[in-house]
ZAZATOR-840212 format. One line per field, with one value per residue (C-alpha): z, y, x. Coordinates in steps of 0.25 Angstrom, whole numbers, always signed. Layout:
residues N
z: [Z	...] .
y: [Y	...] .
x: [X	...] .
end
This chain:
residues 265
z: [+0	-3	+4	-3	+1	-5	-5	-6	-4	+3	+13	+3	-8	-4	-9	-20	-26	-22	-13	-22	-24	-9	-4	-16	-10	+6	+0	-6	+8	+5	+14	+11	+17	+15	+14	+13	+11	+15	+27	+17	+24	+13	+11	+11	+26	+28	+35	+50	+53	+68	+76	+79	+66	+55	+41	+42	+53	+47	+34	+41	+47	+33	+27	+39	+35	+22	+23	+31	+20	+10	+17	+21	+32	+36	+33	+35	+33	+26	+34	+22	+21	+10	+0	-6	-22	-31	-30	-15	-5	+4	-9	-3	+14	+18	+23	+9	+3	-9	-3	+4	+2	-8	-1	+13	+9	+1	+12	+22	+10	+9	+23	+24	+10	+16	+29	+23	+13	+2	-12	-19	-17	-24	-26	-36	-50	-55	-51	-42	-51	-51	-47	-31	-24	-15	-26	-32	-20	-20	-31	-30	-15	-21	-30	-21	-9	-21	-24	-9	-7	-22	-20	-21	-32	-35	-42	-43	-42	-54	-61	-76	-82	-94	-86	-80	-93	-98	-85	-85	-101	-97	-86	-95	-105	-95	-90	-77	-79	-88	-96	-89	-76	-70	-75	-85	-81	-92	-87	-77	-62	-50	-55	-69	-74	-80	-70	-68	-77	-91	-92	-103	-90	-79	-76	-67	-66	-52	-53	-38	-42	-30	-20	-26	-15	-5	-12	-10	+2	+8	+0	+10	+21	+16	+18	+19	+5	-2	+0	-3	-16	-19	-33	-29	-19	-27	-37	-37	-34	-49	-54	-42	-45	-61	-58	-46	-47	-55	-49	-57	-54	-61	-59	-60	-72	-78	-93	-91	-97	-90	-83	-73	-61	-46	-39	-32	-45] .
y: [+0	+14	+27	+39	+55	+64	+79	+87	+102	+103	+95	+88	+88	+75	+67	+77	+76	+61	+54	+42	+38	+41	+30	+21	+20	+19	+8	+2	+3	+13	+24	+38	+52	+65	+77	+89	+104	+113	+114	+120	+131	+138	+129	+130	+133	+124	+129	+126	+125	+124	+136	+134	+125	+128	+125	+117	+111	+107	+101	+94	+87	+83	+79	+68	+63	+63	+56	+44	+42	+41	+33	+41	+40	+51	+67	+78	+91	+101	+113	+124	+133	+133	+141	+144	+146	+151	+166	+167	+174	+163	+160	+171	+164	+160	+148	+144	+132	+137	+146	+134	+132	+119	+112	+113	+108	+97	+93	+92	+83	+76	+73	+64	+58	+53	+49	+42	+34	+39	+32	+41	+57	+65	+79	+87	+90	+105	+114	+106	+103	+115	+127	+127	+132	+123	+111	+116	+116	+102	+99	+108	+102	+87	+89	+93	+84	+71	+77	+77	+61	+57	+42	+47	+47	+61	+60	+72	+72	+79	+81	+75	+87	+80	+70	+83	+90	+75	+75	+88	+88	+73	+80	+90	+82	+72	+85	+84	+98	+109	+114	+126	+119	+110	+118	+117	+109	+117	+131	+136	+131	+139	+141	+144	+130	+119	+111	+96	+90	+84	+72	+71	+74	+64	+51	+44	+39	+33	+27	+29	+26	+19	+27	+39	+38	+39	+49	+58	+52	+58	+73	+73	+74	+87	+94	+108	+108	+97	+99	+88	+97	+100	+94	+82	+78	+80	+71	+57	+44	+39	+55	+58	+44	+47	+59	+57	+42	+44	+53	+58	+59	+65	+58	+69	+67	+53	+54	+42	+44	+42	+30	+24	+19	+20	+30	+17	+12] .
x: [+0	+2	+1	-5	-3	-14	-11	-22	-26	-37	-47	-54	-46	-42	-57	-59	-45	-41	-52	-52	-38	-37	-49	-44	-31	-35	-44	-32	-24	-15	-12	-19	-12	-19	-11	-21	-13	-21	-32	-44	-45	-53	-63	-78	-82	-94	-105	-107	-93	-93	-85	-72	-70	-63	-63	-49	-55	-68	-60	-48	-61	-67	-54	-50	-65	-61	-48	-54	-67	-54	-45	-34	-25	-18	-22	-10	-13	-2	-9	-8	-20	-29	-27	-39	-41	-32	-36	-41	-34	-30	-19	-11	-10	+4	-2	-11	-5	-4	+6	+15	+30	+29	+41	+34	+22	+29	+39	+24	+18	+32	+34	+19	+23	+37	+28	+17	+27	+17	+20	+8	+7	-6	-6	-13	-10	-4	-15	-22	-33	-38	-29	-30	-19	-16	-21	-9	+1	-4	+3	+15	+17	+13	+24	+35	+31	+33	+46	+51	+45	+47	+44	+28	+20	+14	+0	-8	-22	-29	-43	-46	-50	-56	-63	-69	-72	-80	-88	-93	-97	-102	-112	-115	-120	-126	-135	-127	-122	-126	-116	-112	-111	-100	-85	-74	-62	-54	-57	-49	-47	-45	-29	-33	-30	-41	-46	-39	-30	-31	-33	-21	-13	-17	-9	-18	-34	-38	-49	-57	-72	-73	-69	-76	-88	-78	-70	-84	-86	-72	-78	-89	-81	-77	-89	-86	-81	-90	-103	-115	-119	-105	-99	-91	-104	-117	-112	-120	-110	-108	-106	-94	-87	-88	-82	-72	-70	-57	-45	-34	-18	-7	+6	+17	+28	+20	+18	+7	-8	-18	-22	-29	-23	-19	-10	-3	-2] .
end
């Protein structure tokens, strides 16, 4: 067995981005260690929060939920704030992560890889996926932490961009959606960018159609940001495993088309 580090942004990042290839491998027996960057302070503030409680608080809470739906064994927090979207005003805090020295924040993640033993690391691809921040210091940090422990195999998490595109015509022409809902996965992302990544570009197809009710079963312990009506849970069962049962990776200097396979593999 093998042991698996995710590095993830934000709380909840963690189900959205890789919650399948995380409960396919606890089922599997291997060991699963959560690094999450940043505490999400800039999150959605759900309503009722009790006094005293804060929104750190309340999402530390939702992401140790998380984490035993999924399987995983050990959660370690990198402490950095939150560094709101590109264009917000948190971008300028000392303390955002977007703001971190790379090789501190690599050295951290370094130090839990070269604890854990970890044989696979997943970060996020160039732009995070969609141009956040700290999704990009994600990669940056992935990237330098793989340097300093180079025995791990870097994958980075990513979105099929066509696959997107063919959803959402599909929709459309099912009558799911009307032509001027849903968005273009081409136009520009919170850094400019198009969303995701062609599909051209992506090495690795993981097949977790299996674990996609607990994939959505670990979003719903996050429920100050993921709501019942909310995109990823309005969705019937058969629409969210059609649509979130595969996750993509990019393996970092590999020439290899697509395929499908397994990050252990």
């Amino acid at each position: 067995m093998g042991t698996l580090v995710c590095f993830h942004a934000h709380p909840d990042d963690e189900c959205i981005g890789t919650g399948g290839t995380i409960a396919r491998a606890a089922q599997e027996g291997h060991r699963v260690v959560l690094v999450v960057a940043t505490n999400g302070d800039h999150g959605e503030i759900p309503d009722g929060m009790a006094n005293g409680v804060s929104l750190v608080d309340v999402r530390r809470e939702e992401t140790m939920k998380s984490a035993a739906t999924l399987g995983i064994q050990r959660v370690v927090w990198l402490g950095y704030e939150d560094s709101g979207m590109t264009g917000w005003e948190q971008n300028k805090n000392p303390g955002a992560f977007c703001n971190a020295d790379v090789h501190t924040a690599a050295s951290a993640l370094a130090e839990v890889l070269r604890e854990e033993n970890a044989d696979v690391l997943t970060a996020y691809d160039w732009h995070g996926g969609y141009g956040h921040p700290d999704h990009i210091m994600v990669h940056k940090v992935g990237h330098a932490a793989a340097v300093l422990v180079p025995e791990v195999r870097l994958l980075e998490g990513t979105m099929n961009r066509d696959l997107i595109r063919r959803n959402i015509q599909m929709a459309r022409d099912a009558g799911f959606l009307k032509e001027e809902e849903g968005f273009n996965p081409d136009g520009p992302a919170d850094d400019g960018n198009p969303f995701g990544t062609p599909e051209a570009e992506i090495n690795l197809r993981v097949d977790v159609t299996d674990f996609s009710a607990r994939k959505r079963d670990a979003m719903r312990c996050h429920t100050s940001q993921l709501q019942e009506n909310s995109f990823f849970l309005a969705m019937d069962d058969g629409a969210f495993a059609m649509m979130f049962g595969v996750e993509w990776f990019i393996e970092p200097g590999s020439t290899e088309p697509l395929r499908d396979g397994w990050i252990f593999a």
